[in-house]
N, C-alpha and C positions, 0 to 999 in steps of 0.2 A: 438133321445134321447141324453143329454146331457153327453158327454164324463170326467168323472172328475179322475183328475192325481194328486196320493197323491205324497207330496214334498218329495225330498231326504234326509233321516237324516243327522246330520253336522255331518261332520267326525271332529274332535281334532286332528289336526297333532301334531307329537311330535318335539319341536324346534331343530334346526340342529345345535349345537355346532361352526359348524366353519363358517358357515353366522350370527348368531346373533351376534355373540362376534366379528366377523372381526372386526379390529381394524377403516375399511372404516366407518362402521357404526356408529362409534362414532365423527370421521372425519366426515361425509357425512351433517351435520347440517351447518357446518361450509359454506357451498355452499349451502344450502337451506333456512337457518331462512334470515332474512333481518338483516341486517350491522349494528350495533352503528355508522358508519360513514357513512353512505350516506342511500339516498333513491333507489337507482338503484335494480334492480334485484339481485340477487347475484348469480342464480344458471346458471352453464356455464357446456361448452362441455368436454370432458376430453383433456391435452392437449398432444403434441408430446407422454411424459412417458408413458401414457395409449398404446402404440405402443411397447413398449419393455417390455420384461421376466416380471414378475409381482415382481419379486424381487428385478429390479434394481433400484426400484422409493425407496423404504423405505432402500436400499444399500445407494445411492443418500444422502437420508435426516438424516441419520445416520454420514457420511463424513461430511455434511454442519454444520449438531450440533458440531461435534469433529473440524472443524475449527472454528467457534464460539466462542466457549470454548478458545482455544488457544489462539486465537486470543484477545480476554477479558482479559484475563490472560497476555497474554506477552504486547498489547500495553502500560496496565495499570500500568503492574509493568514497564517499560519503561520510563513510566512519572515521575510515583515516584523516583525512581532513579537519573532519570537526576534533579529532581528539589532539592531531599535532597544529597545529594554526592557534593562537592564542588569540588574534581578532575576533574567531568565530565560536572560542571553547566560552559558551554562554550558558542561562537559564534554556534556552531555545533547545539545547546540544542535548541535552536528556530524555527530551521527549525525541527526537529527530534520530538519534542514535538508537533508540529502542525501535521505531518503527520502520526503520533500516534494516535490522538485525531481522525483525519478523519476517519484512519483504527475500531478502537475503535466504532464511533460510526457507521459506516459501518456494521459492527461486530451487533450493538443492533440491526438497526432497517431491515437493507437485509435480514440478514443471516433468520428469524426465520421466515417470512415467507413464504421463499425461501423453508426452510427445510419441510414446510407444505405443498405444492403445490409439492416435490419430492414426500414425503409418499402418498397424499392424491389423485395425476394426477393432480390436478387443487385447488386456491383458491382465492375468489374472496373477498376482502375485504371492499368493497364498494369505492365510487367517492372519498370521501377526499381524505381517505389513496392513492387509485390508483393512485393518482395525487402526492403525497408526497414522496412515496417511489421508485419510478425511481429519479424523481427530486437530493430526496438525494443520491441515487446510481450512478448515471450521474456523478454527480457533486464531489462523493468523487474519484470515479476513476480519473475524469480531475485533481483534485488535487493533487493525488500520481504522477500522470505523470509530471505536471509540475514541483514538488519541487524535482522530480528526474532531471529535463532538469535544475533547479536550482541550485542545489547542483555541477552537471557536470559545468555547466559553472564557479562556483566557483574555481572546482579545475584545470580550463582552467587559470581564472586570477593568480591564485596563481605560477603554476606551469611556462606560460608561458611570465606572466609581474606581477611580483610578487612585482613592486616598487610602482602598484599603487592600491595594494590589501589593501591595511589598511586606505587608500584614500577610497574608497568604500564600505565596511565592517563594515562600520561604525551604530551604536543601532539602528536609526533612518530609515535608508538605508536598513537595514534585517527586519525592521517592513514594511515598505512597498512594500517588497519585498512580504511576508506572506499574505499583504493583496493581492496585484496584483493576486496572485495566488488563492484566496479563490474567489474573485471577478469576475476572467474572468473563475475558472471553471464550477461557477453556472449563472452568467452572459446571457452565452453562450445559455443556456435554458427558459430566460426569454420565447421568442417567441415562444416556444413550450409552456409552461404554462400559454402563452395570447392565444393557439391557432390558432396563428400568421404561424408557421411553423412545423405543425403536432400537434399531442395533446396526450397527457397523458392517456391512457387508457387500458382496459382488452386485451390480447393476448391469444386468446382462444388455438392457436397453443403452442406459450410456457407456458402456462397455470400462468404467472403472470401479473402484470401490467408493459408495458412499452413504447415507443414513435410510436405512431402508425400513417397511413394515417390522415389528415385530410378530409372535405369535398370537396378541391381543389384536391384531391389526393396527396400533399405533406407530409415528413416526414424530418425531420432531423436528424433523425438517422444515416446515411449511412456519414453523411459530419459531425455531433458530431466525430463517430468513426474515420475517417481520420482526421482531425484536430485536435481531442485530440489524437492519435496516433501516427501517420506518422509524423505529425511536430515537437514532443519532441523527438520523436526516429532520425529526421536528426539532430540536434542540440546536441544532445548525441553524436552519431556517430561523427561529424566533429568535435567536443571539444577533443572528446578521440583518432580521428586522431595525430589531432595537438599537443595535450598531449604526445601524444607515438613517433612522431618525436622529440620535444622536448627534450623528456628523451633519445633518441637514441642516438643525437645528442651531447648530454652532456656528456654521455658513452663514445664516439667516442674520443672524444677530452682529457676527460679521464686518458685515454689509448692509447693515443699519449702522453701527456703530460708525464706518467709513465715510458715512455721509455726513456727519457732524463733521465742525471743524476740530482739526486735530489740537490736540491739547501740547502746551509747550514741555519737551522732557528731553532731559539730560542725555548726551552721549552713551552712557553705560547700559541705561533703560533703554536706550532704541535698539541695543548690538542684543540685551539679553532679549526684547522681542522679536528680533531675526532670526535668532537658536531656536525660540522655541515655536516659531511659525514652521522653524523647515524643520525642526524634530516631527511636529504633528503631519507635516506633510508624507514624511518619509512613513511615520505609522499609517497614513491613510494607503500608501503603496503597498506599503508589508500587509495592510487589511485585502484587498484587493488580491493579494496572493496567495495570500490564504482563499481566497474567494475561489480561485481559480483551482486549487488543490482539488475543493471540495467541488465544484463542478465536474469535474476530470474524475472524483470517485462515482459521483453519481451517475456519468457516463458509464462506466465500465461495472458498478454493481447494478444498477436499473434492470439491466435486461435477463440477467441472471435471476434476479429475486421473483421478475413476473414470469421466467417460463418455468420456474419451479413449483407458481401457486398459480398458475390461470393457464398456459401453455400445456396441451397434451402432447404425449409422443407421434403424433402424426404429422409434425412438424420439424423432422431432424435438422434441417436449416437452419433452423432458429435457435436450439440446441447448441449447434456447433461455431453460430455465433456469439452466442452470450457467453461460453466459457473462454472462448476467443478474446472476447474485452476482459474478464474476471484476470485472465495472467495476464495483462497488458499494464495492469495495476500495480502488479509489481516492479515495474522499470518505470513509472511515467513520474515517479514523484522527481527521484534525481535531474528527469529533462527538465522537470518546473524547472529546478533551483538555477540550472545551465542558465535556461532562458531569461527568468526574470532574475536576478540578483545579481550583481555584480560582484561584491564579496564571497559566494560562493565559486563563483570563475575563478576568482585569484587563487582562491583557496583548492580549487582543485589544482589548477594549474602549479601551484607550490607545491603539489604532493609528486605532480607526473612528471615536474622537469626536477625534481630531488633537491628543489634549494629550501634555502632554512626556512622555518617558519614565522623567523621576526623580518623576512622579505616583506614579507603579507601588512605584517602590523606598524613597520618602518616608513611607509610611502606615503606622509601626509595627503591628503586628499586624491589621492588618484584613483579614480575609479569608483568610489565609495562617495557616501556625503556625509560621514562623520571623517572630515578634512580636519578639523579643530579638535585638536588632544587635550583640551582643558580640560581642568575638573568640574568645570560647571560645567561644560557641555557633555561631560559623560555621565553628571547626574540629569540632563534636563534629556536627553535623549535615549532613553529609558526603552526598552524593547519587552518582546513578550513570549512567553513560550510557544515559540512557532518557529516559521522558516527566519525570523527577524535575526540579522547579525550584527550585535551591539557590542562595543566596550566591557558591559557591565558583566561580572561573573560573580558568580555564585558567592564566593566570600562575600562580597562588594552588596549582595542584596540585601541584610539588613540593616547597614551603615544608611540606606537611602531615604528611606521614610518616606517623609510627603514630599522628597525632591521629586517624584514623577512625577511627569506634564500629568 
């Protein structure tokens, strides 16, 4: 006789509040539907973050928004600034307006889906983008690094053969400087993006896209980071040797020379060496700030470059700190400028409260210590391409000659 088993009535579970609404769940499409940008799969494994506290991934992407922000904010008012203020619109303004713009747009297109892939553990945007957005990240990092290794040799020529700084310094000679550096940062990655030496692709472990094995098992990752790395950081290093002997040595002598009795000399002679004691002094500031830039990268690229070449993935902590610093990079330069300059304060301040910009350049000595609008103190006070903000503009650089200190 035939056994028959009636069916179990459906029970109506009542929805669970904190899985429907989890905020994964609204996330979780974003790694299932398929891409506007490519045909590839798009759902992937969770990456390192799925390994720690459930709270440190949306901590994580909560940080990378707030430097975003910052970062948007400060490179942009930065530009503005520098291009409306005619105090600030220098030799300096070329190189600083380029590394703004890279930070800037590092800032749009890294940071947000960086901050999604912390919230979400992982986010797969399809083959373009995945191919696009290391590219541009590779490439603006290489850039900050060189126009730092740029700027330092700057204030190597000035500081220590400063007769053939205005010889060099010249519109033309700072425009292909800009380019050289835009060129060989991205350059550099051609053969990763021919998948010539590694290729552009998903990192299921750091849960984004970035340079991975190819099919020969190469990658250029490991020689990108020491080459964009190590080689602007020794270049840095032995400029700001040579620089700080330099100024030691000039001290030295100084202060030998103080101790003889002073020689008897004219009015004129003792006002022009007042100018050009507190021009040198103000470049020993501006050196020093630049000192500080380049500390502040080495803080924020250091920890990136060693867990890429010596850091295994058994360490997601460490991971999720060194990219931590790497976008932090992008907003810290404008706080230098806040902090230390004071002609940048005016100058931002002239952009935020909307007054004109010969505010800035009208206010004899306030705030600034180029007080004296003479002509001789706008040749003797001579600046360098860096954060320095002089008088002197670009027309005006080859009219100067050997008037630099």
């Amino acid at each position: 006789m035939m056994e028959i088993r009636l069916a179990e009535p459906y029970r109506l579970e009542e929805p669970n509040f904190f899985t429907s609404y989890s905020p994964s769940n609204y996330l979780a499409p974003l790694n299932e539907a398929s891409s506007p940008f490519g045909d590839a799969p798009t759902t992937k494994s969770k990456s390192y973050i799925s390994q720690l506290h459930p709270g440190i991934g949306p901590l994580a992407g909560a940080v990378t928004l707030t430097i975003m922000a910052v970062g948007i904010f400060g490179n942009l008012l930065t530009v503005i600034a520098l291009l409306r203020c005619p105090r600030v619109r220098n030799v300096a303004a070329a190189f600083i307006i380029s590394l703004c713009i890279a930070d800037f747009i590092f800032c749009l297109t890294v940071l947000p889906p960086s901050a999604i892939s912390f919230i979400n553990g992982s986010w797969y945007p399809g083959e373009t983008l995945c191919t696009i957005m290391p590219f541009v990240r590779y490439g603006n990092v290489g850039f900050s690094l060189l126009s730092i290794a740029m700027i330092t040799i700057n204030r190597y020529i000035m500081i220590a053969h400063h007769s053939v700084y205005a010889s060099i310094y010249r519109p033309k000679y700072i425009v292909m400087m800009l380019v050289f550096c835009w060129l060989l940062s991205f350059g550099m990655q051609i053969p990763t993006a021919l998948q010539k030496w590694g290729l552009y692709a998903y990192d299921e472990y750091v849960g984004t896209c970035s340079i991975m094995e190819d099919k020969d098992k190469k990658s250029s990752k490991k020689a990108l980071f020491i080459i964009g790395f190590v080689c602007p950081c020794l270049v840095i290093v032995c400029c700001y040797a040579r620089i700080f002997w330099v100024v030691h040595s000039s001290e030295k002598r100084m202060r030998k020379h103080a101790t003889r009795k002073p020689p008897i000399i004219d009015h004129g002679t003792r006002i022009k060496e007042k100018r050009e004691a507190k021009a040198k002094r103000n470049e020993w500031r501006i050196t020093k700030m630049v000192l500080a830039i380049f500390l502040s990268f080495v803080i924020c690229y250091l920890p990136i470059t060693m867990v890429k070449i010596f850091i295994s993935n058994s360490y997601p902590t460490l991971h999720l700190i060194a990219y931590i610093l790497l976008y932090l990079s992008a907003c810290i330069n404008p706080i230098i400028y806040v902090i230390m300059n004071k002609q940048y304060r005016q100058a931002y301040q002239t952009v935020m409260m909307c007054r004109r910009p010969g505010f800035l350049s009208g206010i004899p000595g306030q705030g600034s210590s180029y007080g004296d609008k003479s002509r001789d103190e706008n040749k003797t006070m001579v600046s360098h391409v860096s954060i320095a903000m002089t008088p002197i503009r670009l027309s005006d650089l080859q009219q100067q000659g050997n008037d630099y200190i």
